[in-house]
PDBQT receptor file of N, H, CA, C and O in Angstrom, charges set to zero:
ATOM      1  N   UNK A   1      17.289  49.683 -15.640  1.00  0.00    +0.000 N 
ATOM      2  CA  UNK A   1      16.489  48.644 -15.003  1.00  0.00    +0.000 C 
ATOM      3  C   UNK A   1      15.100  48.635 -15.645  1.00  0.00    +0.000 C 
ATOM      4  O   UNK A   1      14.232  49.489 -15.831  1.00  0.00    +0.000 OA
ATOM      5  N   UNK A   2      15.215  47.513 -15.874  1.00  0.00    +0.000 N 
ATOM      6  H   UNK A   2      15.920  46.820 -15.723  1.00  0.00    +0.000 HD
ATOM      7  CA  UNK A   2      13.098  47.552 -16.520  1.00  0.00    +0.000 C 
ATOM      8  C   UNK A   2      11.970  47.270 -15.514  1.00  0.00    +0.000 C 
ATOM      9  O   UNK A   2      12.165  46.575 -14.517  1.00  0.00    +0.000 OA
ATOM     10  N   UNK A   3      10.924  47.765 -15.771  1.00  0.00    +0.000 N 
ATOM     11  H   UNK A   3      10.766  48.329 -16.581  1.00  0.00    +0.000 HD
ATOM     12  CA  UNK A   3       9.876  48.002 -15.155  1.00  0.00    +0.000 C 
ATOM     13  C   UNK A   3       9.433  46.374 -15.269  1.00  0.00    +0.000 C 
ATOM     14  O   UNK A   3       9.679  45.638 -16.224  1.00  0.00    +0.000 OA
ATOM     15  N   UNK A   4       8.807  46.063 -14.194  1.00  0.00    +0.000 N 
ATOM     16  H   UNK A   4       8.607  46.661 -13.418  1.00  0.00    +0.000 HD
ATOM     17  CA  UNK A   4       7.739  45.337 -14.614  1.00  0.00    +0.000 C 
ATOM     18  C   UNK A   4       6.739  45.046 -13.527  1.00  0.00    +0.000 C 
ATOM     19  O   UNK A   4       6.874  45.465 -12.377  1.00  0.00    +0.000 OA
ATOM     20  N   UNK A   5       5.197  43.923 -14.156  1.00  0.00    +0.000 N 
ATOM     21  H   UNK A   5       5.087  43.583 -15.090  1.00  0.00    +0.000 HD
ATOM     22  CA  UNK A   5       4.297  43.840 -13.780  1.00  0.00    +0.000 C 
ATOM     23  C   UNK A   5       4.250  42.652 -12.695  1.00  0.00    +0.000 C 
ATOM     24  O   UNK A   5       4.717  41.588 -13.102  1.00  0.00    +0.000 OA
ATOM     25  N   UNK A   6       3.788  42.668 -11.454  1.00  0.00    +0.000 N 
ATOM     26  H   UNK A   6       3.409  43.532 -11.123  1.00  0.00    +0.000 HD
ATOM     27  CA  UNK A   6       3.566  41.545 -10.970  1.00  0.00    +0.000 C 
ATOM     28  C   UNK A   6       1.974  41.191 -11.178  1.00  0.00    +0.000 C 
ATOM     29  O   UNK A   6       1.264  42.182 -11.003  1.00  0.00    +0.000 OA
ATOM     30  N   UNK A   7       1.235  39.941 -11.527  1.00  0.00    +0.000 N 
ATOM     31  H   UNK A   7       1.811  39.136 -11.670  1.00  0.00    +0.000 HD
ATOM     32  CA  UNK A   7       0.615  39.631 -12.132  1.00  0.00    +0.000 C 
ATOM     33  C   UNK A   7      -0.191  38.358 -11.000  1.00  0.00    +0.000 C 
ATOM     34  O   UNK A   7       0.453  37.311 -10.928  1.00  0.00    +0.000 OA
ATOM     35  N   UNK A   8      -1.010  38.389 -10.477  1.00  0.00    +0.000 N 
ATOM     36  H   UNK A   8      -1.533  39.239 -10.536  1.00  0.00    +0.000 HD
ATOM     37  CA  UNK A   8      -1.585  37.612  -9.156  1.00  0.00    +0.000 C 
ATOM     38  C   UNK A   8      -2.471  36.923  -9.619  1.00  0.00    +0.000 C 
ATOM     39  O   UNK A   8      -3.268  37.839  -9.824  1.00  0.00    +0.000 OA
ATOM     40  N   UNK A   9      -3.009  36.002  -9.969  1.00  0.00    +0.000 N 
ATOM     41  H   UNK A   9      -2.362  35.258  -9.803  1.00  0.00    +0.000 HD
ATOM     42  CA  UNK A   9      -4.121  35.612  -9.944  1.00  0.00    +0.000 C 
ATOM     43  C   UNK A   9      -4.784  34.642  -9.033  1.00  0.00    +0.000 C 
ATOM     44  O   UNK A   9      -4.009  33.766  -8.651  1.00  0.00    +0.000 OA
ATOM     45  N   UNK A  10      -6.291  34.525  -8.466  1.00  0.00    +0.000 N 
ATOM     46  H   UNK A  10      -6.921  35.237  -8.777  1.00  0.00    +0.000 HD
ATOM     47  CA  UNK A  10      -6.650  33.817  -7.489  1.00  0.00    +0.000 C 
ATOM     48  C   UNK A  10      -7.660  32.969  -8.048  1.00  0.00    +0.000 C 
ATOM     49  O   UNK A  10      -8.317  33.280  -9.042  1.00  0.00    +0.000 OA
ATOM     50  N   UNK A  11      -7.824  31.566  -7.213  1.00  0.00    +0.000 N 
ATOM     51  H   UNK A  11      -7.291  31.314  -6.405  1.00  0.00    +0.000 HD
ATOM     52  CA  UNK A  11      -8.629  30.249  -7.872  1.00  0.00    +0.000 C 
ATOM     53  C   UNK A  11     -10.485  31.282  -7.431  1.00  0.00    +0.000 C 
ATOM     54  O   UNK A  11     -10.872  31.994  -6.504  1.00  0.00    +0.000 OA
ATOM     55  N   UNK A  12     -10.940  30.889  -8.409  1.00  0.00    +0.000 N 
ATOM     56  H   UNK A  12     -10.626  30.310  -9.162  1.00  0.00    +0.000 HD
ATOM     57  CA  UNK A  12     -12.711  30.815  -7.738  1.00  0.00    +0.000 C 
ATOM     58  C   UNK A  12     -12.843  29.791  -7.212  1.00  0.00    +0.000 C 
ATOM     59  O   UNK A  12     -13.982  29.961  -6.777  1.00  0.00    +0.000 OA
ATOM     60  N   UNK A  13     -12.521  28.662  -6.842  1.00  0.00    +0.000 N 
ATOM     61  H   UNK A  13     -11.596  28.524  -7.196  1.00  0.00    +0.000 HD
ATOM     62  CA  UNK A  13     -13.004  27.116  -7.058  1.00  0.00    +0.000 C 
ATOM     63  C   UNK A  13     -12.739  27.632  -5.138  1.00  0.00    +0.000 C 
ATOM     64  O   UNK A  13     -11.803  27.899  -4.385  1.00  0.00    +0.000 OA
ATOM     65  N   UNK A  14     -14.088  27.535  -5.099  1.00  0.00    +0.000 N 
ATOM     66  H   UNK A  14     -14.849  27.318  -5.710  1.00  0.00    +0.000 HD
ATOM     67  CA  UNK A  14     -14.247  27.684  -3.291  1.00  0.00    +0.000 C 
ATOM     68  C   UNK A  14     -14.299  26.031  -2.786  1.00  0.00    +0.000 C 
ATOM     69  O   UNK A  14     -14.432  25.758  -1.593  1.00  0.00    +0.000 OA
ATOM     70  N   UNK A  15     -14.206  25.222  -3.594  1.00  0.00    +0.000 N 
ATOM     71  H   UNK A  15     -14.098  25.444  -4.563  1.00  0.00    +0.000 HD
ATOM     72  CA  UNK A  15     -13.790  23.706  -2.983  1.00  0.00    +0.000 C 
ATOM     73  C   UNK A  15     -12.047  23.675  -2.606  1.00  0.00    +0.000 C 
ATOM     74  O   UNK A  15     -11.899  22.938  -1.631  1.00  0.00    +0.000 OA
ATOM     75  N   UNK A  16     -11.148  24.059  -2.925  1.00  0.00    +0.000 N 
ATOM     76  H   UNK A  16     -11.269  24.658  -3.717  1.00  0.00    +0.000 HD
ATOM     77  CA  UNK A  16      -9.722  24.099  -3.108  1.00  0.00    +0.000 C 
ATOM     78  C   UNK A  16      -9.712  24.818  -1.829  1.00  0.00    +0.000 C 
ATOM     79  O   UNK A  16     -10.502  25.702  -1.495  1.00  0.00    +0.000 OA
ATOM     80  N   UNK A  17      -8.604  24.280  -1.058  1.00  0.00    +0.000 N 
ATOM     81  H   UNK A  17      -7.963  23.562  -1.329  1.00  0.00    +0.000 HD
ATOM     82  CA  UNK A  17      -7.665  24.837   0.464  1.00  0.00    +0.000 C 
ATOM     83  C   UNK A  17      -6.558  24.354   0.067  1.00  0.00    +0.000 C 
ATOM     84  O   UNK A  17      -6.400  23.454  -0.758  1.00  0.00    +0.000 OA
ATOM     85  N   UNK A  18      -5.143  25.400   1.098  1.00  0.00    +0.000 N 
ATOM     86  H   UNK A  18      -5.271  26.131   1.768  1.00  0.00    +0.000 HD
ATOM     87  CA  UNK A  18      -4.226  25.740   1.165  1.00  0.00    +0.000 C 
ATOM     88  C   UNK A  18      -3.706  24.196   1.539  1.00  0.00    +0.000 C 
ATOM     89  O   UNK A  18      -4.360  23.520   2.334  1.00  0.00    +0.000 OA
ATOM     90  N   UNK A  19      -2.557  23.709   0.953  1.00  0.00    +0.000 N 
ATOM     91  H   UNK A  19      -2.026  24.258   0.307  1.00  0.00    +0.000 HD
ATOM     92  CA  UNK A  19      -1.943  22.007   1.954  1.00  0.00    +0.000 C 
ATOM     93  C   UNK A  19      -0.388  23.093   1.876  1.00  0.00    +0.000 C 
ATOM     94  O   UNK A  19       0.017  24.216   1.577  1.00  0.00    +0.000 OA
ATOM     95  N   UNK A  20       0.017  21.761   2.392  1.00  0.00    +0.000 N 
ATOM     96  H   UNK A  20      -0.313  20.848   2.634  1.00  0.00    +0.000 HD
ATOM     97  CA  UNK A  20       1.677  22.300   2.598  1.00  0.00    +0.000 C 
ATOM     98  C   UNK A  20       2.633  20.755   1.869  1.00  0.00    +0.000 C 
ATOM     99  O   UNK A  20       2.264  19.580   1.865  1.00  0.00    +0.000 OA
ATOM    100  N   UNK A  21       3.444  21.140   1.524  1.00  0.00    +0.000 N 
ATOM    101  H   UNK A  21       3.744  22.094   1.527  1.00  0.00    +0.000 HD
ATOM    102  CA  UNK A  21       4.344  20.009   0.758  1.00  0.00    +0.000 C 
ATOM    103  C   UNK A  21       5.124  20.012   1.873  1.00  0.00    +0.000 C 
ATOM    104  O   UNK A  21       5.382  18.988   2.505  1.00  0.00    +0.000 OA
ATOM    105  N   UNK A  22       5.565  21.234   2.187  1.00  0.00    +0.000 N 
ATOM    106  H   UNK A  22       5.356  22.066   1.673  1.00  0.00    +0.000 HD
ATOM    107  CA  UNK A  22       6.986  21.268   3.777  1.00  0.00    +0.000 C 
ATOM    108  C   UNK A  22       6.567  22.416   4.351  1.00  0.00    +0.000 C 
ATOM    109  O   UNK A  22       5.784  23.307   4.020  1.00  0.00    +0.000 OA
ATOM    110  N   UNK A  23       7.526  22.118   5.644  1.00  0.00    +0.000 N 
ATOM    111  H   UNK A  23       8.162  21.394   5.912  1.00  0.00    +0.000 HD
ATOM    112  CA  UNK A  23       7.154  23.036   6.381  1.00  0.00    +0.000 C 
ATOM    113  C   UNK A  23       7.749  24.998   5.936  1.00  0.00    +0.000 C 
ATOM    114  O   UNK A  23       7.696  25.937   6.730  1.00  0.00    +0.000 OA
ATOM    115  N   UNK A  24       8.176  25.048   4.701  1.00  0.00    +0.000 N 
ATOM    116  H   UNK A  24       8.220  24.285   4.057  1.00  0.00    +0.000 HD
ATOM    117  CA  UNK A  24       8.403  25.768   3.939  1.00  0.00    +0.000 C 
ATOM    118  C   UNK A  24       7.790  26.097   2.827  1.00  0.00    +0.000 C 
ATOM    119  O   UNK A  24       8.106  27.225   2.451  1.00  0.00    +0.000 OA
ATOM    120  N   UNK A  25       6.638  25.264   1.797  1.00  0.00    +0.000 N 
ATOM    121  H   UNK A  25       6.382  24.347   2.103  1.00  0.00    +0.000 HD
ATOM    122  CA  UNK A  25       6.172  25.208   0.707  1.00  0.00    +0.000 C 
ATOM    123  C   UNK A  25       4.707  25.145   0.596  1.00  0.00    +0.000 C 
ATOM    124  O   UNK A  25       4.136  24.160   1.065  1.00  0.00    +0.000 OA
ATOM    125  N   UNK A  26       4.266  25.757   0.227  1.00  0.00    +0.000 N 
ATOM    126  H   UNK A  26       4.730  26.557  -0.153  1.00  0.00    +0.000 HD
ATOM    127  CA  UNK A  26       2.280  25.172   0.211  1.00  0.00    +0.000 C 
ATOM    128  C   UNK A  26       1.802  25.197  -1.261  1.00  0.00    +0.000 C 
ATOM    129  O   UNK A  26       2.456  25.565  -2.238  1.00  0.00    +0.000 OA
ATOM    130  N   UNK A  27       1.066  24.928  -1.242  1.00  0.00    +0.000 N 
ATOM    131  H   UNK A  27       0.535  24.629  -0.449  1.00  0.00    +0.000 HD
ATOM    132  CA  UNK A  27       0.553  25.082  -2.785  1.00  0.00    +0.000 C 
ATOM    133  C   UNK A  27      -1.416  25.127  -1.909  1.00  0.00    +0.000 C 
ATOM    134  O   UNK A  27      -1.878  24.780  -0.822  1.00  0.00    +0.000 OA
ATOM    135  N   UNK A  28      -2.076  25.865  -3.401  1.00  0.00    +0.000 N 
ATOM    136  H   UNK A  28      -1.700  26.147  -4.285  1.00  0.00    +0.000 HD
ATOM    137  CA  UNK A  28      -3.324  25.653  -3.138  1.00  0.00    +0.000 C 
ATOM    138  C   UNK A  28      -4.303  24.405  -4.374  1.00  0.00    +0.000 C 
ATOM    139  O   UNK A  28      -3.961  24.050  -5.502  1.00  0.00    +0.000 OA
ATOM    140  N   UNK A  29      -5.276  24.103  -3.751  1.00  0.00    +0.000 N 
ATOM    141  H   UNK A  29      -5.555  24.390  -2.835  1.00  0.00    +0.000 HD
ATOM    142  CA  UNK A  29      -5.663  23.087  -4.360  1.00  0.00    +0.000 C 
ATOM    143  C   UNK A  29      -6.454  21.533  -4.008  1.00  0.00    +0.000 C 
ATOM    144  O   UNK A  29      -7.625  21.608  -3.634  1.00  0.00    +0.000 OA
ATOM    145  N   UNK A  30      -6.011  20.570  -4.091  1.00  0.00    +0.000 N 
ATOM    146  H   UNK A  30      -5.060  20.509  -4.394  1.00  0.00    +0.000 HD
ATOM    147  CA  UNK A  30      -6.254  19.327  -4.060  1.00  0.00    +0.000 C 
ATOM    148  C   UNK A  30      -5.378  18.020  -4.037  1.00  0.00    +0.000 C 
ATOM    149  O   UNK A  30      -4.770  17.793  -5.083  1.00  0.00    +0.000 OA
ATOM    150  N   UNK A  31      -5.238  17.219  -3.110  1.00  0.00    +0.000 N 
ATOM    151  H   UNK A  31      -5.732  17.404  -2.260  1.00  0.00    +0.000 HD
ATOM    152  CA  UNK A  31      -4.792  15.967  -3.041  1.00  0.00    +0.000 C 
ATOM    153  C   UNK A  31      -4.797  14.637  -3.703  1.00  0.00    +0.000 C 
ATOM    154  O   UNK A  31      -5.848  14.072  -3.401  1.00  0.00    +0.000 OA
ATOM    155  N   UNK A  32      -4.003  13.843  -4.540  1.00  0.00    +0.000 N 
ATOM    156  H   UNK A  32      -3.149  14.301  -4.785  1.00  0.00    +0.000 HD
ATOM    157  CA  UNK A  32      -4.806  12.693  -4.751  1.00  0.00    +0.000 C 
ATOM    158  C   UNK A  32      -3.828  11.602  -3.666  1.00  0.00    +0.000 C 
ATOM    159  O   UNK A  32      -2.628  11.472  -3.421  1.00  0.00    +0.000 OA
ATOM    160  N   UNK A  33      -5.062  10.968  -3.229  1.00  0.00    +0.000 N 
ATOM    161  H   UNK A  33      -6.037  11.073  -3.429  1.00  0.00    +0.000 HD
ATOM    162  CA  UNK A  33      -4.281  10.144  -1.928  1.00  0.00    +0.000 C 
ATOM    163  C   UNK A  33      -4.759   8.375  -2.866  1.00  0.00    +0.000 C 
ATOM    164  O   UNK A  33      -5.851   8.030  -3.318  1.00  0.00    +0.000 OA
ATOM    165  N   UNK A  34      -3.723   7.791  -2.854  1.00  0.00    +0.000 N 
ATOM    166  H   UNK A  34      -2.836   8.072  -2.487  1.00  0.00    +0.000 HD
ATOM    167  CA  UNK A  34      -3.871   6.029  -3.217  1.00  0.00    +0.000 C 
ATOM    168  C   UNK A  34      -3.528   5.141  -2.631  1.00  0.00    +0.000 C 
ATOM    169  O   UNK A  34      -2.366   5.092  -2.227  1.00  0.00    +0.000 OA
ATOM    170  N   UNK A  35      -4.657   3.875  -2.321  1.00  0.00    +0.000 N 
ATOM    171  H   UNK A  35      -5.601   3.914  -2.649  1.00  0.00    +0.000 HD
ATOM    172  CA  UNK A  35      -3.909   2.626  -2.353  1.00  0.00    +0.000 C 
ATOM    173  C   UNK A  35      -3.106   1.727  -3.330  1.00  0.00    +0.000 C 
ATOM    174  O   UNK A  35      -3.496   1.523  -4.479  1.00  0.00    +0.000 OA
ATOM    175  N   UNK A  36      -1.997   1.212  -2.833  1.00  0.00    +0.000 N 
ATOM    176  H   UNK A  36      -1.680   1.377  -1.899  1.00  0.00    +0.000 HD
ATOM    177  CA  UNK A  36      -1.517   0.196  -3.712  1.00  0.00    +0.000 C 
ATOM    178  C   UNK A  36      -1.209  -1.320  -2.971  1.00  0.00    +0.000 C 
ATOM    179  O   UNK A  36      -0.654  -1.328  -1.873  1.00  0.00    +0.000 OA
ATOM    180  N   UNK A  37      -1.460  -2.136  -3.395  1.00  0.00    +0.000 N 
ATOM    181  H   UNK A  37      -1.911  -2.131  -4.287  1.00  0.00    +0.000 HD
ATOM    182  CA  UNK A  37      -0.870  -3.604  -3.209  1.00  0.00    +0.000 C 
ATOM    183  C   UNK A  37       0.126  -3.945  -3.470  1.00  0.00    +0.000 C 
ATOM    184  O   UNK A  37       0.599  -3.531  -4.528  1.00  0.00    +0.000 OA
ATOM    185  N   UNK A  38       0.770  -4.694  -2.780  1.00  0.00    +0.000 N 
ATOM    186  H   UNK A  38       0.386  -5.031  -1.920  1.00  0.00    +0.000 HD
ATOM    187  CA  UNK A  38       2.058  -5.230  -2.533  1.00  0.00    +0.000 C 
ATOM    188  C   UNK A  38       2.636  -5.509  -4.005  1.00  0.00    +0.000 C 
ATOM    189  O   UNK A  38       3.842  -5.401  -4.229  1.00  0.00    +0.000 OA
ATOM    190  N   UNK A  39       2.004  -5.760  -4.684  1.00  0.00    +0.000 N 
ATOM    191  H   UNK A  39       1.025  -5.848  -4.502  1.00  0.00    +0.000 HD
ATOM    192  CA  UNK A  39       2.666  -5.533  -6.140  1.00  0.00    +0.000 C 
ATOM    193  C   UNK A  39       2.442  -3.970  -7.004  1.00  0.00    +0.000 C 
ATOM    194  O   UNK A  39       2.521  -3.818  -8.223  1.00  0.00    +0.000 OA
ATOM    195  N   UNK A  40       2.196  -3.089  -6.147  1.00  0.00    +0.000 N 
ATOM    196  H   UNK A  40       2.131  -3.212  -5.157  1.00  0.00    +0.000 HD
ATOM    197  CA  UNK A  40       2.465  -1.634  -6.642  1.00  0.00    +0.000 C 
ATOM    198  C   UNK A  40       1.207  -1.462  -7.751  1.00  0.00    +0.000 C 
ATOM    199  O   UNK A  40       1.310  -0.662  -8.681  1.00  0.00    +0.000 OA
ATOM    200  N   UNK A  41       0.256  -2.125  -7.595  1.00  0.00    +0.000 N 
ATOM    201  H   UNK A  41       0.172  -2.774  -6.840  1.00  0.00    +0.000 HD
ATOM    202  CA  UNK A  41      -0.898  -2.019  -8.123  1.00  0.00    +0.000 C 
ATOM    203  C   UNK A  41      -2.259  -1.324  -7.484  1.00  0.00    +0.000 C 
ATOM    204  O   UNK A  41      -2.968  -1.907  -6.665  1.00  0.00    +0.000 OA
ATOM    205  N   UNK A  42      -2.465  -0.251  -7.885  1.00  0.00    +0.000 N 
ATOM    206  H   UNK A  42      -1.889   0.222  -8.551  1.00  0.00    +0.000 HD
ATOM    207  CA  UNK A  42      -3.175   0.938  -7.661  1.00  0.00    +0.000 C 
ATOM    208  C   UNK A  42      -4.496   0.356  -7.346  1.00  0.00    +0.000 C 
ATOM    209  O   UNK A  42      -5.231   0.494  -8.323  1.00  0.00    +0.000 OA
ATOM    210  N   UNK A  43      -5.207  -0.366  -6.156  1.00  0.00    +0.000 N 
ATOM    211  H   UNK A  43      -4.609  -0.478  -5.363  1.00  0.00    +0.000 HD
ATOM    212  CA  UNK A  43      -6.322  -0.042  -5.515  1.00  0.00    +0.000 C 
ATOM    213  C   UNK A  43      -7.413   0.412  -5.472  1.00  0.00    +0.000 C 
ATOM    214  O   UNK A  43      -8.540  -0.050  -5.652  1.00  0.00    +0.000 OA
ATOM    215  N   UNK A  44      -6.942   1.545  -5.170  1.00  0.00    +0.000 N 
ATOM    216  H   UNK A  44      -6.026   1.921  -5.024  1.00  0.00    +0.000 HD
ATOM    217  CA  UNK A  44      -8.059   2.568  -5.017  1.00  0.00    +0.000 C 
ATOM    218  C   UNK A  44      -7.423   3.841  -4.976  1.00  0.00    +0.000 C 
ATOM    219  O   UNK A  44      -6.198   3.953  -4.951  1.00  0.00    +0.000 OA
ATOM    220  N   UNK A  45      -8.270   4.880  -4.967  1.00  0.00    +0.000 N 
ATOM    221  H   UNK A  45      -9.266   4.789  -4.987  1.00  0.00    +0.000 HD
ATOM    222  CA  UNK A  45      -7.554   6.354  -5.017  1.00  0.00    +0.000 C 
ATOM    223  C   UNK A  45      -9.057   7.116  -4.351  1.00  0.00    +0.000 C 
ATOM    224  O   UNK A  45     -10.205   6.678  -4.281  1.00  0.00    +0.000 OA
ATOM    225  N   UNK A  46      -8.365   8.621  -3.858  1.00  0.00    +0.000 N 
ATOM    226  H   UNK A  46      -7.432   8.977  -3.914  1.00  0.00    +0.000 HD
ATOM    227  CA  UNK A  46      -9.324   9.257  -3.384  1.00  0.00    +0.000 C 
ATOM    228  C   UNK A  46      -8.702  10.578  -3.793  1.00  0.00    +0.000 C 
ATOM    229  O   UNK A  46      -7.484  10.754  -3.822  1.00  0.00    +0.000 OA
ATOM    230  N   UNK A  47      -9.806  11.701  -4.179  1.00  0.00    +0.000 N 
ATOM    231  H   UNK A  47     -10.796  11.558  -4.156  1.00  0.00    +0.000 HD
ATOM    232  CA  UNK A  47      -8.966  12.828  -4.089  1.00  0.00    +0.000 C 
ATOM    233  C   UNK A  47      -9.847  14.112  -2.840  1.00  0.00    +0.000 C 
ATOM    234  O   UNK A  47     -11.040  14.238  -2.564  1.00  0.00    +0.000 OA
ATOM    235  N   UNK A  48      -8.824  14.744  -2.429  1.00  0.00    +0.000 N 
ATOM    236  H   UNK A  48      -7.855  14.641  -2.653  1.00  0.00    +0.000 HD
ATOM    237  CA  UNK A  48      -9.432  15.006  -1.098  1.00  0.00    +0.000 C 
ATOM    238  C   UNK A  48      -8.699  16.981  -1.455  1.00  0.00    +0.000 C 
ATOM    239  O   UNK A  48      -7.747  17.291  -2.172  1.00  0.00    +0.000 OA
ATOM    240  N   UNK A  49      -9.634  17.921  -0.612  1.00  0.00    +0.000 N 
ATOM    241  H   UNK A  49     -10.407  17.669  -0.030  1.00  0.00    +0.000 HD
ATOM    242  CA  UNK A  49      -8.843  19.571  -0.317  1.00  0.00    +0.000 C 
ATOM    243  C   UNK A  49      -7.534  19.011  -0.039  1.00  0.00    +0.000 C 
ATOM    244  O   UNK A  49      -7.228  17.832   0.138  1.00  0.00    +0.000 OA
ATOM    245  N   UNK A  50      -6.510  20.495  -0.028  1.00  0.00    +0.000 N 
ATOM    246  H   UNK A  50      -6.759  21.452  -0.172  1.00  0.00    +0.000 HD
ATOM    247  CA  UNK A  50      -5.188  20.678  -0.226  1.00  0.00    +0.000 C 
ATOM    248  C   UNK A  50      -5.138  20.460   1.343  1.00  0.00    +0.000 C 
ATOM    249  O   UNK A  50      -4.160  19.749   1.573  1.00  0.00    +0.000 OA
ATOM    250  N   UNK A  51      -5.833  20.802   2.568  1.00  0.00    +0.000 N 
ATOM    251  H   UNK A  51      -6.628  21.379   2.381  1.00  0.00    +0.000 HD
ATOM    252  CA  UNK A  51      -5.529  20.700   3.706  1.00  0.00    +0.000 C 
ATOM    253  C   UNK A  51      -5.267  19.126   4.445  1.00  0.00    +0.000 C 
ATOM    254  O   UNK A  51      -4.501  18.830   5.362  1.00  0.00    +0.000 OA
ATOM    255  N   UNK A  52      -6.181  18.301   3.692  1.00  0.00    +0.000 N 
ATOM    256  H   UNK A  52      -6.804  18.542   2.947  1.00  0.00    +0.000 HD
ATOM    257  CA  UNK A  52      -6.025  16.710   4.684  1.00  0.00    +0.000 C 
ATOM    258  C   UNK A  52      -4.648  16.235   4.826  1.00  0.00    +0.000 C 
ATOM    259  O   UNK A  52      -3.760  16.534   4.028  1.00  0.00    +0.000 OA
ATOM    260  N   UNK A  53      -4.476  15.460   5.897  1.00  0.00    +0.000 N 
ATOM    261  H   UNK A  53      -5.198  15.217   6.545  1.00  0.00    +0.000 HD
ATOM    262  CA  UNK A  53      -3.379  14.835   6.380  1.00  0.00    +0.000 C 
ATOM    263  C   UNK A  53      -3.193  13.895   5.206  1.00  0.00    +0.000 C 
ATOM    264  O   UNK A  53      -4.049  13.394   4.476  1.00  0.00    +0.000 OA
ATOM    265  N   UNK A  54      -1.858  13.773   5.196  1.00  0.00    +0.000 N 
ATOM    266  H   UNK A  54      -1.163  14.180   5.789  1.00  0.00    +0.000 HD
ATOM    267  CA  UNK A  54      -1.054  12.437   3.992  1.00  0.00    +0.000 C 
ATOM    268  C   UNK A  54      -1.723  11.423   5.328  1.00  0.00    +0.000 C 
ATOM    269  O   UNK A  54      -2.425  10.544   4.827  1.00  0.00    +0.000 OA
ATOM    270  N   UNK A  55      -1.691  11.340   6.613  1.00  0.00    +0.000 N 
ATOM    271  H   UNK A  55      -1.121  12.053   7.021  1.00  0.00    +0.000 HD
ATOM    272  CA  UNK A  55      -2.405   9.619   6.610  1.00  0.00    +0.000 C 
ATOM    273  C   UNK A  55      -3.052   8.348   5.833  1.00  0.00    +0.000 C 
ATOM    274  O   UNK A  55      -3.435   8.130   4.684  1.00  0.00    +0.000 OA
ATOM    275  N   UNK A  56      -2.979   7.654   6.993  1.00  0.00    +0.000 N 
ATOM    276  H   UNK A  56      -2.667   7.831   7.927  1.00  0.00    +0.000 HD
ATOM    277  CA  UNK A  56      -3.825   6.911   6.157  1.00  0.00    +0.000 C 
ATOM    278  C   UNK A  56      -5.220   7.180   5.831  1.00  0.00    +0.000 C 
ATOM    279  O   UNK A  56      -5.869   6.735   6.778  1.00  0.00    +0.000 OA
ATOM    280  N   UNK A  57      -5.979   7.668   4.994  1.00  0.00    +0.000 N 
ATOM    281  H   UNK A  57      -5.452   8.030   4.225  1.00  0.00    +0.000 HD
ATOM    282  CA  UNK A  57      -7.225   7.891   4.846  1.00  0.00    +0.000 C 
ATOM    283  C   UNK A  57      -8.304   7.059   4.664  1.00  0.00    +0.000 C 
ATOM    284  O   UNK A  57      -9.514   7.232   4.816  1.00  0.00    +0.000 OA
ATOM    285  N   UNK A  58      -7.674   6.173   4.330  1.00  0.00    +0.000 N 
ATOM    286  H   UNK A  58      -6.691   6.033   4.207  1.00  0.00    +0.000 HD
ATOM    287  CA  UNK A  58      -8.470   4.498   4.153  1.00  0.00    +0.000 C 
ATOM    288  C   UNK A  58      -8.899   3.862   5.466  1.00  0.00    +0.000 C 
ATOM    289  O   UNK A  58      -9.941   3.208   5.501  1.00  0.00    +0.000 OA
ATOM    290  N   UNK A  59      -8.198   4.013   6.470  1.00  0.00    +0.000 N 
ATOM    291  H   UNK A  59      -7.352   4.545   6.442  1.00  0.00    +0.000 HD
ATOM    292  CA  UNK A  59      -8.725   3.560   7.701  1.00  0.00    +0.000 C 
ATOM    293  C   UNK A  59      -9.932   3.847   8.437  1.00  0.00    +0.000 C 
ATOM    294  O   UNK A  59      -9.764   4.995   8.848  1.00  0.00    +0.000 OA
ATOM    295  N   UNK A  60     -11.283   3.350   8.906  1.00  0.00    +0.000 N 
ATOM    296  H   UNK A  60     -11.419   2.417   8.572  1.00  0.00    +0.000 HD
ATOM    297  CA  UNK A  60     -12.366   4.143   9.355  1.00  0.00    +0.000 C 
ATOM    298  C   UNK A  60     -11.837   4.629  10.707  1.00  0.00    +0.000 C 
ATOM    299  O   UNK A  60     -12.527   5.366  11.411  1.00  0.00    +0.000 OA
TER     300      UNK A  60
C-alpha cells in the first residue's frame, strides 16, 4: 500500500463564504446571480458571497 499526503489548502480572501449547491454539496467562494430577457439576453448580472439565496436579488 502507498503512503500518501493529504494536502489542504485554505482561501485568504476573507470576502468568500461557504454556499451550498445541495443539501449535500457546498463549495466556498462566490455567486454570479443574472438577469435575462425573454429572449435569453443577459441584463444585468451581480456577483454576490457563496452564502446569498439563489432568489430573486433584483427585487428591492
Amino acid at each position: 500500500m502507498e503512503d500518501f499526503t493529504l494536502e489542504l489548502s485554505y482561501s485568504i480572501d476573507e470576502d468568500a463564504r461557504f454556499g451550498h449547491k445541495a443539501e449535500d454539496s457546498s463549495f466556498f467562494g462566490y455567486k454570479t446571480h443574472i438577469a435575462m430577457s425573454d429572449e435569453r439576453i443577459i441584463t444585468a448580472s451581480v456577483v454576490t458571497t457563496g452564502e446569498k439565496n439563489d432568489g430573486n436579488i433584483y427585487r428591492n
